[in-house]
VMD Tcl script that builds the backbone (N, CA, C; Angstrom):
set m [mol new atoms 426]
animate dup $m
set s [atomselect $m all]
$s set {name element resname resid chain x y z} {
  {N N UNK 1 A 9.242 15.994 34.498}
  {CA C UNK 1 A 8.387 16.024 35.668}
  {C C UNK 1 A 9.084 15.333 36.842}
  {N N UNK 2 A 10.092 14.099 36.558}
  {CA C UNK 2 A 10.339 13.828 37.842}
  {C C UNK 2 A 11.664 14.323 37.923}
  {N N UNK 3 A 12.058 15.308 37.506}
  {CA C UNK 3 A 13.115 15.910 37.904}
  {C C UNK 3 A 12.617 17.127 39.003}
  {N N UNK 4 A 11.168 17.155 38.637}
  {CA C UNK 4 A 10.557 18.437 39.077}
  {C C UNK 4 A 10.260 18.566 40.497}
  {N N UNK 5 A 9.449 17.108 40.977}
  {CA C UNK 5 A 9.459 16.566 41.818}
  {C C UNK 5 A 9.808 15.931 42.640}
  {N N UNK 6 A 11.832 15.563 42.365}
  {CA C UNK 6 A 12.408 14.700 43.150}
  {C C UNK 6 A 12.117 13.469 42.889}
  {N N UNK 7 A 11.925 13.117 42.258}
  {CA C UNK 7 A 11.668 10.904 41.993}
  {C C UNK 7 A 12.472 10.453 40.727}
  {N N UNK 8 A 12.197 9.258 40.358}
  {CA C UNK 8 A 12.967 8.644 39.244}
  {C C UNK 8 A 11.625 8.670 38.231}
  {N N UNK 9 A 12.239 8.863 36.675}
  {CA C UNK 9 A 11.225 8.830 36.006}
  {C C UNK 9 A 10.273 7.075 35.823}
  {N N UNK 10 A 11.293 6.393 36.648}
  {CA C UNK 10 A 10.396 5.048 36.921}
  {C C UNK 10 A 9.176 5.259 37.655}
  {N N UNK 11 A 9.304 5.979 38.395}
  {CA C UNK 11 A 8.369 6.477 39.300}
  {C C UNK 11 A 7.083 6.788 38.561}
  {N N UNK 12 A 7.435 7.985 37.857}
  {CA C UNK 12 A 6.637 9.215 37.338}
  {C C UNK 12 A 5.312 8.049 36.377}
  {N N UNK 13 A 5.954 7.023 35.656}
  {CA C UNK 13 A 5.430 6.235 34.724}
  {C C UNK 13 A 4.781 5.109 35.546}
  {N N UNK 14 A 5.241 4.448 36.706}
  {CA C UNK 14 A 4.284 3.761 37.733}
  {C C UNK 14 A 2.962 4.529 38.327}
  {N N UNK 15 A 3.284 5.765 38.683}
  {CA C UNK 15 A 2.048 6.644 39.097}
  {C C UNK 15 A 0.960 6.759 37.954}
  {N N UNK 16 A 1.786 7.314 37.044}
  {CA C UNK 16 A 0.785 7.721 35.468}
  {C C UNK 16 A 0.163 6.449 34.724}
  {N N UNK 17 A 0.784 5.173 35.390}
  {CA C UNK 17 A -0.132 4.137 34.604}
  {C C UNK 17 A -0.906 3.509 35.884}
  {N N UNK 18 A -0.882 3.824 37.066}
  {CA C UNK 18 A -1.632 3.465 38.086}
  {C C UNK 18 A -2.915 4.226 37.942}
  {N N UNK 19 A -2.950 5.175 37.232}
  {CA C UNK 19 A -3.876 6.154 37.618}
  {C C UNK 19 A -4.480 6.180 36.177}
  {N N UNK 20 A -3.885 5.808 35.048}
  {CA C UNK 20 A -4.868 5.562 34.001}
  {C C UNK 20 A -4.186 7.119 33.415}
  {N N UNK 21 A -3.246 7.348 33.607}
  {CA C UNK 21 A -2.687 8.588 32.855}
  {C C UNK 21 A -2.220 8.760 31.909}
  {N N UNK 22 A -2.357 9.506 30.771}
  {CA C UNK 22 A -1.849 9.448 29.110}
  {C C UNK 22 A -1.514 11.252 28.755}
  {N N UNK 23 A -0.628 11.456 29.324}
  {CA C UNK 23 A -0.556 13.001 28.964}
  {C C UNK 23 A -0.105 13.304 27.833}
  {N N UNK 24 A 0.183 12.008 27.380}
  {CA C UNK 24 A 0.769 12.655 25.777}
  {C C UNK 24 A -0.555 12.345 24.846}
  {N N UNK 25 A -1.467 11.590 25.392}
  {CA C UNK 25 A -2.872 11.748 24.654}
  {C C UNK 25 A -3.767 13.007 24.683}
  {N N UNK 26 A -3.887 13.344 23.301}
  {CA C UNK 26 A -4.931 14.815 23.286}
  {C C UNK 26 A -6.093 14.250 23.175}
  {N N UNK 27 A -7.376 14.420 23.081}
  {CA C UNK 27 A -8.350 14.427 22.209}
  {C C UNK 27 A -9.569 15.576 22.380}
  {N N UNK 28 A -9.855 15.958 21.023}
  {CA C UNK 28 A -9.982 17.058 20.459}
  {C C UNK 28 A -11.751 17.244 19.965}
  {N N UNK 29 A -12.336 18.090 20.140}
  {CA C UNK 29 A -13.502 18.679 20.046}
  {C C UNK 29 A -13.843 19.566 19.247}
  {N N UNK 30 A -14.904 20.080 18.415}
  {CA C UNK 30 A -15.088 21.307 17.793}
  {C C UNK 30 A -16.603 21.563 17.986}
  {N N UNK 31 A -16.937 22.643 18.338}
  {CA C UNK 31 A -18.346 22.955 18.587}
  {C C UNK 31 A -19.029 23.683 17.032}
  {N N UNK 32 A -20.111 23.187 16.791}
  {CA C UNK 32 A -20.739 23.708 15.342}
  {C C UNK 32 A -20.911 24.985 15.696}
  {N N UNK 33 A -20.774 26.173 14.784}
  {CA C UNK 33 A -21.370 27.416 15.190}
  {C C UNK 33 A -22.652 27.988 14.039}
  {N N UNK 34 A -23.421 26.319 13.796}
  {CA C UNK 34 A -24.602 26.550 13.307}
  {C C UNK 34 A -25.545 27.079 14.058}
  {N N UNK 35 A -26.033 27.658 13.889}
  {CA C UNK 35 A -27.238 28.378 14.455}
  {C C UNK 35 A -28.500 26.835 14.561}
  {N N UNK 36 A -28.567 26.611 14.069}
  {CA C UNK 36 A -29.923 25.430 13.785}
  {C C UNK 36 A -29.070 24.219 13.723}
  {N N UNK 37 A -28.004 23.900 14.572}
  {CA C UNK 37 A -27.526 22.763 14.837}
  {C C UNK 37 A -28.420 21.881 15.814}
  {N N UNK 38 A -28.548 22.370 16.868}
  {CA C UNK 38 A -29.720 21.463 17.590}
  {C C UNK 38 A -30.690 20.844 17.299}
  {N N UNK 39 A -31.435 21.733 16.533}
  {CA C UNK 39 A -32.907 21.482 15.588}
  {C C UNK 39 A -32.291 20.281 14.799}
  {N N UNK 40 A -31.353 20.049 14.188}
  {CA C UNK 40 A -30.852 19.590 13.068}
  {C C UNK 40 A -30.367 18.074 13.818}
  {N N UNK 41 A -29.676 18.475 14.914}
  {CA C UNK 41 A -29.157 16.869 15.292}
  {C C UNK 41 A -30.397 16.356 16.290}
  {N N UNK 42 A -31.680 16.769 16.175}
  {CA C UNK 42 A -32.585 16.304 17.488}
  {C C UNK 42 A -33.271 15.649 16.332}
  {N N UNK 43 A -33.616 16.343 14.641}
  {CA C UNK 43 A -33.704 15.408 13.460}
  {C C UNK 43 A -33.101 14.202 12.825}
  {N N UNK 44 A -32.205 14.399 13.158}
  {CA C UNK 44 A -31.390 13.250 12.508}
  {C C UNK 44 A -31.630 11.774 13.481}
  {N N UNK 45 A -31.335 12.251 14.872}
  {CA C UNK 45 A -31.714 11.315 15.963}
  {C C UNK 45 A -32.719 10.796 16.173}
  {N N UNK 46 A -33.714 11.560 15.605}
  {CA C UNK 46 A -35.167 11.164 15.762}
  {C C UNK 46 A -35.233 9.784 14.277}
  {N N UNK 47 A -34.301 10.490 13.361}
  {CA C UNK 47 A -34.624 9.611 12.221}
  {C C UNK 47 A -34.248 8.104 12.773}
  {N N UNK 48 A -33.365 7.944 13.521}
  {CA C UNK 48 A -32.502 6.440 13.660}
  {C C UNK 48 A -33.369 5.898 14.745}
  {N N UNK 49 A -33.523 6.688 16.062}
  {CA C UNK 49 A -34.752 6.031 16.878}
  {C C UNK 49 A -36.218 5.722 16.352}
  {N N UNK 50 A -36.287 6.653 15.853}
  {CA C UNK 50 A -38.083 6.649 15.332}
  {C C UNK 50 A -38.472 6.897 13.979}
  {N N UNK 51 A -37.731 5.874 13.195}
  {CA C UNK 51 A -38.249 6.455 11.447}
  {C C UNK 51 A -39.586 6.484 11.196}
  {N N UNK 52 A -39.875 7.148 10.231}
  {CA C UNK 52 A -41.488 7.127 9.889}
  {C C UNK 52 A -41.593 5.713 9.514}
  {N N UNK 53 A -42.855 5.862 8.910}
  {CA C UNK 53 A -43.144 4.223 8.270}
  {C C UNK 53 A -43.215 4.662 6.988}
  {N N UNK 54 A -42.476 3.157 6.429}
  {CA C UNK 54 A -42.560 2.917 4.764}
  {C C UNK 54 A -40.798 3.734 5.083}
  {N N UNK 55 A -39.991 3.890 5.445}
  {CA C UNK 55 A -38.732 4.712 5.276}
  {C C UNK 55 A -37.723 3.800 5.191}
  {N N UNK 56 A -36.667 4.432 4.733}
  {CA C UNK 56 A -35.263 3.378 4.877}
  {C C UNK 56 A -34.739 4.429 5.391}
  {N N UNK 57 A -33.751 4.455 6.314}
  {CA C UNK 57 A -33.010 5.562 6.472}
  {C C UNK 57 A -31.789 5.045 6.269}
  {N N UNK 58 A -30.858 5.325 5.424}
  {CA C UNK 58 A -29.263 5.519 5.315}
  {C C UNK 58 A -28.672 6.416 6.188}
  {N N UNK 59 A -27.408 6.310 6.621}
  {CA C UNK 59 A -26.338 6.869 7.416}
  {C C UNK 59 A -25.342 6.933 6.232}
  {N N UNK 60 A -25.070 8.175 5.447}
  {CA C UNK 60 A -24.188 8.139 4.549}
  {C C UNK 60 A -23.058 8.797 4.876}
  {N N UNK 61 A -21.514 8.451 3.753}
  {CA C UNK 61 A -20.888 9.185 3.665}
  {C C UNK 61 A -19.858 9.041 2.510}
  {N N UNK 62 A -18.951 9.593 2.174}
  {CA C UNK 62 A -18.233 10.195 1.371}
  {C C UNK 62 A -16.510 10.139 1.661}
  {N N UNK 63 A -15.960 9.802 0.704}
  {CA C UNK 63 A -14.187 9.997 0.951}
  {C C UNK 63 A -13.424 9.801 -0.562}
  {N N UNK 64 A -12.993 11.430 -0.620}
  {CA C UNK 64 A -12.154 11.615 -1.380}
  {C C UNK 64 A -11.350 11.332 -2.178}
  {N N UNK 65 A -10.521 11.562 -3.145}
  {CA C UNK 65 A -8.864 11.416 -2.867}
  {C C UNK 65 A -8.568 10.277 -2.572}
  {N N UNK 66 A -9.337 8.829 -2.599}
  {CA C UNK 66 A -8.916 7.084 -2.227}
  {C C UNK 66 A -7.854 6.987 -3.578}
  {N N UNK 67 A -6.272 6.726 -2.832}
  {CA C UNK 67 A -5.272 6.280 -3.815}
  {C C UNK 67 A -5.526 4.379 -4.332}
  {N N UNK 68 A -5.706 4.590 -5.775}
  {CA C UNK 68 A -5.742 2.859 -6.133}
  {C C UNK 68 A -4.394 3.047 -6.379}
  {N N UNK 69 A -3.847 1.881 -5.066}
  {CA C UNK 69 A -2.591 1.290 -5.426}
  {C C UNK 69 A -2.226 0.032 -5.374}
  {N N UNK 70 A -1.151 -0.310 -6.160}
  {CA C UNK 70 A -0.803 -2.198 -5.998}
  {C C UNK 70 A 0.987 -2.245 -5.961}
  {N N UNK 71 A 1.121 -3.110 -5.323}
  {CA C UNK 71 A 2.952 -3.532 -5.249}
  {C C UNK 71 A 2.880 -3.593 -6.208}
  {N N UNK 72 A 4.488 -3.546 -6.899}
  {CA C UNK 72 A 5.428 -3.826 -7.927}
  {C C UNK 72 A 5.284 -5.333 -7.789}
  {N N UNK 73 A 5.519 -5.812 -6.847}
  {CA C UNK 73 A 5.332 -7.599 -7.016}
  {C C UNK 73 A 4.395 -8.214 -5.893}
  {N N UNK 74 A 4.364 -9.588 -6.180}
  {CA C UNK 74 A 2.879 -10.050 -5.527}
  {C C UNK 74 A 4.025 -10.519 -4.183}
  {N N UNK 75 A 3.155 -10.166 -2.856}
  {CA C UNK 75 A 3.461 -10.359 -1.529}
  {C C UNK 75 A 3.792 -11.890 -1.823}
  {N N UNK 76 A 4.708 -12.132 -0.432}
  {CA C UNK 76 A 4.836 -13.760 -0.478}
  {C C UNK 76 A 3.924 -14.135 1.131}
  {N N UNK 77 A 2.999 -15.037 1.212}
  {CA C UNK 77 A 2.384 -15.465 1.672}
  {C C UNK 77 A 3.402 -15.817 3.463}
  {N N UNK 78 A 2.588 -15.878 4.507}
  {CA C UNK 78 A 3.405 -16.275 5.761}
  {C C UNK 78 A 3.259 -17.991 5.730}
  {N N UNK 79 A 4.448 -18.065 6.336}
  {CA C UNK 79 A 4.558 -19.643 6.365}
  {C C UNK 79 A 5.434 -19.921 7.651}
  {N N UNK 80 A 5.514 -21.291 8.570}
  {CA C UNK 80 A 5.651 -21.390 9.391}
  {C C UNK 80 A 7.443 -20.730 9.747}
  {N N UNK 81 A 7.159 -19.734 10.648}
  {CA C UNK 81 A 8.624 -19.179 10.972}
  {C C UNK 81 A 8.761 -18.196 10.102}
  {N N UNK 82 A 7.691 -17.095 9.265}
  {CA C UNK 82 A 7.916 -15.912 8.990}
  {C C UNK 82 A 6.550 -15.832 8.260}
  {N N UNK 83 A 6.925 -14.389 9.066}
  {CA C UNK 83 A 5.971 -13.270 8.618}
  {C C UNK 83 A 5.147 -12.835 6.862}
  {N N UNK 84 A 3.875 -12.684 6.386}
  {CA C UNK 84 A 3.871 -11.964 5.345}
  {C C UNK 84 A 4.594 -11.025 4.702}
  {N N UNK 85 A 5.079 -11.186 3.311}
  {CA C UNK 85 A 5.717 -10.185 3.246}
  {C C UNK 85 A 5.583 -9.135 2.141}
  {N N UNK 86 A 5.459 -7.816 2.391}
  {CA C UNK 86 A 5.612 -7.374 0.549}
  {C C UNK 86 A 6.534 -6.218 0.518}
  {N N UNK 87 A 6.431 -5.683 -0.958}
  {CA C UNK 87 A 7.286 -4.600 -1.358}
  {C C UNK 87 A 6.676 -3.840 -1.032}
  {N N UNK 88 A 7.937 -2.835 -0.293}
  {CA C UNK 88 A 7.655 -1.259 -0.107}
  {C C UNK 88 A 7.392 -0.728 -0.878}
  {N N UNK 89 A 7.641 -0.700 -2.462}
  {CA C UNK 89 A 7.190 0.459 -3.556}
  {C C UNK 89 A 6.072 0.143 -4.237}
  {N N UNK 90 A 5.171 0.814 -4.723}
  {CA C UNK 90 A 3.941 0.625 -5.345}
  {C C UNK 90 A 4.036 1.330 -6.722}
  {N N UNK 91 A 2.796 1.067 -7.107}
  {CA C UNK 91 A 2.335 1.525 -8.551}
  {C C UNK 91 A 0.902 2.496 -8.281}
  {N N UNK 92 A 0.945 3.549 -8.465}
  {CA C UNK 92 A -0.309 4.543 -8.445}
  {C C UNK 92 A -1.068 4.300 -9.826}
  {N N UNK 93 A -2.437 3.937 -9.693}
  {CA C UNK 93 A -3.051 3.688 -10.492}
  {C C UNK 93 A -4.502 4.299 -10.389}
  {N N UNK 94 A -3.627 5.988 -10.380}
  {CA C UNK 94 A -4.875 7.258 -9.976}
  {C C UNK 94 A -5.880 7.792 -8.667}
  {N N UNK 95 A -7.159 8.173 -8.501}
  {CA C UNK 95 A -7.557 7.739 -7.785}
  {C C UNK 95 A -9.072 7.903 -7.458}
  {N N UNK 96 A -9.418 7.507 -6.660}
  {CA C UNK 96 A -11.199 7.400 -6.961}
  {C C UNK 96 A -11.852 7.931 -5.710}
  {N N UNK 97 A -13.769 7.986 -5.846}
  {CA C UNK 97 A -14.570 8.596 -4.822}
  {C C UNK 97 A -15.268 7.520 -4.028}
  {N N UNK 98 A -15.372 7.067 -2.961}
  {CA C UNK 98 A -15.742 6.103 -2.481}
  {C C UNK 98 A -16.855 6.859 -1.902}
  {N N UNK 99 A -18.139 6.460 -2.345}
  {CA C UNK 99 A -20.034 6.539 -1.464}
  {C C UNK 99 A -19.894 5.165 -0.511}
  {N N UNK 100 A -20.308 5.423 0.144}
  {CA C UNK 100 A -20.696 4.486 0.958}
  {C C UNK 100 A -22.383 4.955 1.956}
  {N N UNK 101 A -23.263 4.310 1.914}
  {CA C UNK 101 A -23.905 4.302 3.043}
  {C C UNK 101 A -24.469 3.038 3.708}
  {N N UNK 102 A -24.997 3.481 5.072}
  {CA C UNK 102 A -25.721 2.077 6.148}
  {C C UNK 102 A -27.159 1.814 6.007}
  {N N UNK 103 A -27.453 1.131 5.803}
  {CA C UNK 103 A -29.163 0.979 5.802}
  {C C UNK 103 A -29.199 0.509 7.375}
  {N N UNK 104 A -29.526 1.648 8.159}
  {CA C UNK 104 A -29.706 1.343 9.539}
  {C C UNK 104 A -30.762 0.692 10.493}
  {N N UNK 105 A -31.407 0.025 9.492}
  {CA C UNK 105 A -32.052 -0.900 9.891}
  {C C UNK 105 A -31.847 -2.419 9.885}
  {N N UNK 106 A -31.568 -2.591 8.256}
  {CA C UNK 106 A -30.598 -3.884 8.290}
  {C C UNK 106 A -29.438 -4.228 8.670}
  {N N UNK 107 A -28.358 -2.876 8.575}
  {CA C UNK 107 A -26.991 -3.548 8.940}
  {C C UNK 107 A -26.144 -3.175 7.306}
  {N N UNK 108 A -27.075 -3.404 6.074}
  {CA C UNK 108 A -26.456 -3.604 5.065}
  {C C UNK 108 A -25.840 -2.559 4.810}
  {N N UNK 109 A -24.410 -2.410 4.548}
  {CA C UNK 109 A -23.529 -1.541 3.757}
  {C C UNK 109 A -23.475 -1.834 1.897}
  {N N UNK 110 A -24.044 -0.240 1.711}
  {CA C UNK 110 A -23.891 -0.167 -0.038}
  {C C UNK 110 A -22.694 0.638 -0.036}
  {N N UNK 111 A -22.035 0.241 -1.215}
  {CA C UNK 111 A -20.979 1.218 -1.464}
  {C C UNK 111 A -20.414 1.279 -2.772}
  {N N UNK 112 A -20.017 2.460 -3.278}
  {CA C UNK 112 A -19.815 2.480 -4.720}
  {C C UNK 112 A -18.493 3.468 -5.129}
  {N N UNK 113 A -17.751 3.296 -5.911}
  {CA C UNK 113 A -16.629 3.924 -6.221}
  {C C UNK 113 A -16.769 4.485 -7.491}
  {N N UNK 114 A -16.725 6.019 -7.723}
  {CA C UNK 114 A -17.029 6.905 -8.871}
  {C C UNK 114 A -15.621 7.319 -9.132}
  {N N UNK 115 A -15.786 7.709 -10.643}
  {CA C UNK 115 A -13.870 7.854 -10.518}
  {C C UNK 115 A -14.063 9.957 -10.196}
  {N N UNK 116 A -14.857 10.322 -10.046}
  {CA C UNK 116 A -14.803 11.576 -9.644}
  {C C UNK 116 A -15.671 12.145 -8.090}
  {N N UNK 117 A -15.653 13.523 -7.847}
  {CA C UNK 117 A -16.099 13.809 -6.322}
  {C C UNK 117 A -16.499 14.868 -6.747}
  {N N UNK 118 A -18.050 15.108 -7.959}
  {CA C UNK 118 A -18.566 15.919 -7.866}
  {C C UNK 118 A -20.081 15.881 -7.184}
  {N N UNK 119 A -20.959 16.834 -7.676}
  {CA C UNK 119 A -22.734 16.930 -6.931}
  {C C UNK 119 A -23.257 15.690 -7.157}
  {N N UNK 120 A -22.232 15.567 -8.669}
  {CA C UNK 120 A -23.234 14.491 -10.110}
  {C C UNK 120 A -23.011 13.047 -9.493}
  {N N UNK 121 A -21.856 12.618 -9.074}
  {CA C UNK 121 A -21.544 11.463 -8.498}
  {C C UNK 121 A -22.015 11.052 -7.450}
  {N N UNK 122 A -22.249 12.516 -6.716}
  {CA C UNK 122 A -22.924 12.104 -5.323}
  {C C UNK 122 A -24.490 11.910 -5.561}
  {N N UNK 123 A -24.889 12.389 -6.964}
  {CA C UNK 123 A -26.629 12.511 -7.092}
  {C C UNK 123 A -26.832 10.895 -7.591}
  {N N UNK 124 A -25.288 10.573 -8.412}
  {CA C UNK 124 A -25.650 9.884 -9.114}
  {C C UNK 124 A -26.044 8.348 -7.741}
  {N N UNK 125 A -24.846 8.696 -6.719}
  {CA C UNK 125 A -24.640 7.103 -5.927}
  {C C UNK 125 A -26.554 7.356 -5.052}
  {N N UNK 126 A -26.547 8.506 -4.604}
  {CA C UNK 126 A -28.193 8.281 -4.581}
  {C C UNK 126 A -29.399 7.787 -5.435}
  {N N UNK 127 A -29.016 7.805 -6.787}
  {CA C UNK 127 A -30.214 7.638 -7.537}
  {C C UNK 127 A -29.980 6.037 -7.867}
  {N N UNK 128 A -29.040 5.504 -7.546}
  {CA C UNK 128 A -28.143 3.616 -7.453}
  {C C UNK 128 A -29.125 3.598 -6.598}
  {N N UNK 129 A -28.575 4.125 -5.825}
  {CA C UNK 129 A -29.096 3.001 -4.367}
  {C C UNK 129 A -29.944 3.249 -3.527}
  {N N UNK 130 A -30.415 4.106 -3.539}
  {CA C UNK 130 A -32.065 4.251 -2.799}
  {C C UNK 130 A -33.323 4.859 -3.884}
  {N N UNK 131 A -33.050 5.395 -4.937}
  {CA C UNK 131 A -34.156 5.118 -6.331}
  {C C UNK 131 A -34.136 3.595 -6.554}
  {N N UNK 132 A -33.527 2.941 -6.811}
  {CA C UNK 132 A -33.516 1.714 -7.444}
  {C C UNK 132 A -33.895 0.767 -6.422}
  {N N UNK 133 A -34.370 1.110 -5.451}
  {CA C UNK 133 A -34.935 0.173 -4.293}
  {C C UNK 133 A -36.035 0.434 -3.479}
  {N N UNK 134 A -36.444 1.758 -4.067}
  {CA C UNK 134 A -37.914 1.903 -3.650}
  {C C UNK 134 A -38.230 3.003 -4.216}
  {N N UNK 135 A -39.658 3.565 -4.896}
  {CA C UNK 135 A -40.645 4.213 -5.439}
  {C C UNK 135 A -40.750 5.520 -4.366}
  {N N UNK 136 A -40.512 6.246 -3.531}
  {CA C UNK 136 A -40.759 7.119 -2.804}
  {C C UNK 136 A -39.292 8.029 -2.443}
  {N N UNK 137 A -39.797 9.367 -2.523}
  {CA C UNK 137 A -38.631 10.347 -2.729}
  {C C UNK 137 A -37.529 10.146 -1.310}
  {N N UNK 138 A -36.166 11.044 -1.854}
  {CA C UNK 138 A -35.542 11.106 -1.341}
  {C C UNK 138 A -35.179 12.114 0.091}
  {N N UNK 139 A -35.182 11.994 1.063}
  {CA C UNK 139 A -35.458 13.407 1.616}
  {C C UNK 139 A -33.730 13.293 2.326}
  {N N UNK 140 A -32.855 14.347 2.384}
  {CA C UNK 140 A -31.344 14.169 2.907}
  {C C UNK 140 A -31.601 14.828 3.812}
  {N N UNK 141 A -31.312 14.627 5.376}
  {CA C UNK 141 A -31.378 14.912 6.563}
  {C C UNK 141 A -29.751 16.079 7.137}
  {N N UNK 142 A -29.715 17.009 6.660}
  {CA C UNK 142 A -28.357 17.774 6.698}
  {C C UNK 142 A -28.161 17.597 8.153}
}
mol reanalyze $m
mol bondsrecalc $m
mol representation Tube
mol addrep $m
C-alpha cells in the first residue's frame, strides 16, 4: 500500500494505528437459515431476562475431543531470574467429553467429564445436574 501511494511503510502503519486500523483482522459472521430462528432466540432471551417461577435456567454446553495430557516430567517452578519451565513432549492419556453448564442465576458453573460424546452422556450430565436438584421436569430451550 505505501508503495501504492507514494509514502514510507512507516507512514502507512502511523495512519493505520491512528485510526484504529487492523486490516489484517477479519471477523466473521454466519446467518442461521432456520426458518424459526427468531421465534427461537426471542425464547431463549426471554428465558434469561424473565424466567418463570420455581425455574433454574442453565446456559449449557458441550466440547468434544478434550485431549488428557501430562509432560514427560514435572515443570520446574519460576524463581527469581527465570521463567516457569516445562517439557515440550507429552504423554496422551486419550480423551474425554466435557458438559458444562451456568446456573444463570447464581453464577454457579457445573461441569462434568464423560469419557464419551454420545445422546446417553449428554442425557446422562442432565439427569446429574438438574434431576438431582430439583423435582420438576426438564424443558431444553433449542
Amino acid at each position: 500500500m505505501a508503495k501504492q501511494v507514494g509514502v514510507s511503510p512507516a507512514s502507512v502503519q502511523r495512519i493505520w494505528s491512528a485510526w484504529g486500523l487492523k486490516p489484517h483482522l477479519v471477523k466473521t459472521f454466519k446467518l442461521s437459515n432456520d426458518r424459526h430462528f427468531e421465534d427461537k432466540l426471542v425464547d431463549v432471551v426471554g428465558l434469561y431476562l424473565n424466567p418463570p417461577d420455581q425455574a433454574v435456567v442453565l446456559c449449557m454446553d458441550e466440547k468434544s475431543q478434550v485431549q488428557a495430557l501430562d509432560r514427560t516430567q514435572p515443570s520446574l517452578p519460576m524463581k527469581k531470574g527465570r521463567a516457569g519451565t516445562m517439557t515440550h513432549d507429552y504423554k496422551r492419556h486419550g480423551t474425554t467429553t466435557l458438559f458444562a453448564a451456568l446456573n444463570v442465576l447464581t453464577g454457579v458453573v457445573i461441569g462434568r467429564c464423560l469419557p464419551r460424546h454420545r445422546n446417553t452422556e449428554f442425557l446422562k450430565f442432565l439427569h446429574i445436574e438438574a434431576y438431582s436438584r430439583c423435582s420438576f421436569n426438564v424443558r431444553p430451550a433449542c
